[in-house]
Steps between C-alpha positions, in 0.01 A plus 500: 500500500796714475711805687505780334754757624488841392664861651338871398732801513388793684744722300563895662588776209768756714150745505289184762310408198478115409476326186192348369387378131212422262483134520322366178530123500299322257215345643542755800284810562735805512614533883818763633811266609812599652779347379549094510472139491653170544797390727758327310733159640735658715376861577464681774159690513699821485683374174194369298339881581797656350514276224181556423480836536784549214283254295157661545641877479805497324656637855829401557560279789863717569185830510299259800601569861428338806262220439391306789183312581271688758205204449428168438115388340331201453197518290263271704240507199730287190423175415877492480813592757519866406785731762559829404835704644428844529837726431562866522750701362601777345661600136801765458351761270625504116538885482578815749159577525395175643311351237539101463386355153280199523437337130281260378687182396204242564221703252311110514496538894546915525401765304631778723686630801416768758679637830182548731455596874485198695158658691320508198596258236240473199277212444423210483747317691680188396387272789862476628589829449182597719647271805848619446387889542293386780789344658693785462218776668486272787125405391347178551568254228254462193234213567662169370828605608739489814732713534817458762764806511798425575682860528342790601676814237 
């Protein structure tokens, strides 16, 4: 058995929408993911979101403000460890008019970008992505996960 520790990015556009992609993994059914992954030695949860973040989107981590974790999960139903740290923050827009480009530098993991109304993302959901915007809404967490907030935003 191992841990797996992972942090998702609730990212804010200047206009309230978030962030979300087209994840395409091989061997994956197409789900919509917000932006994400693994914690690296010696992050913070707030670091590894920013980090990846500039990875995922080409956003610059100088362009990401205030990132702090507003959740903690566990998902109960992994044969393995598996803690997600749910992050929100918000990105500095790249023009006057308050557009902020989001690229696609993964095309084997994302084939595109889109700023989205956190009430009504599209669908499917990637399974963490799901909890993390249920976190957020105040709902109850998705079954096989538990969810513990630790700031209230």
């Amino acid at each position: 058995m191992t841990a797996v520790v992972g942090v998702g990015a609730l990212l804010f556009a200047p206009d309230g929408r978030i962030l979300i992609g087209r994840r395409v993994k091989r061997g994956e059914s197409p789900t919509w993911c917000l932006p994400g992954g693994h914690v690296e030695p010696g992050e913070t949860f707030e670091r590894a979101a920013v980090r990846e973040i500039a990875e995922e989107t080409g956003i610059a981590a100088a362009r990401v403000r205030e990132a702090r974790v507003f959740a903690v999960a566990l998902r109960t139903e992994s044969p393995d460890t598996a803690v997600t740290a749910c992050v929100v923050a918000r990105a500095e827009a790249d023009v006057p008019d308050g557009t902020v480009a989001a690229v696609v530098t993964e095309p084997d993991v994302f084939d595109e970008w889109r700023w989205v109304s956190p009430e009504e993302p599209p669908a499917p959901l990637f399974p963490a992505t799901g909890m993390l915007l249920a976190a957020w809404h105040g709902h109850p967490a998705p079954e096989g996960w538990t969810v513990h907030r630790v700031a209230d935003l």
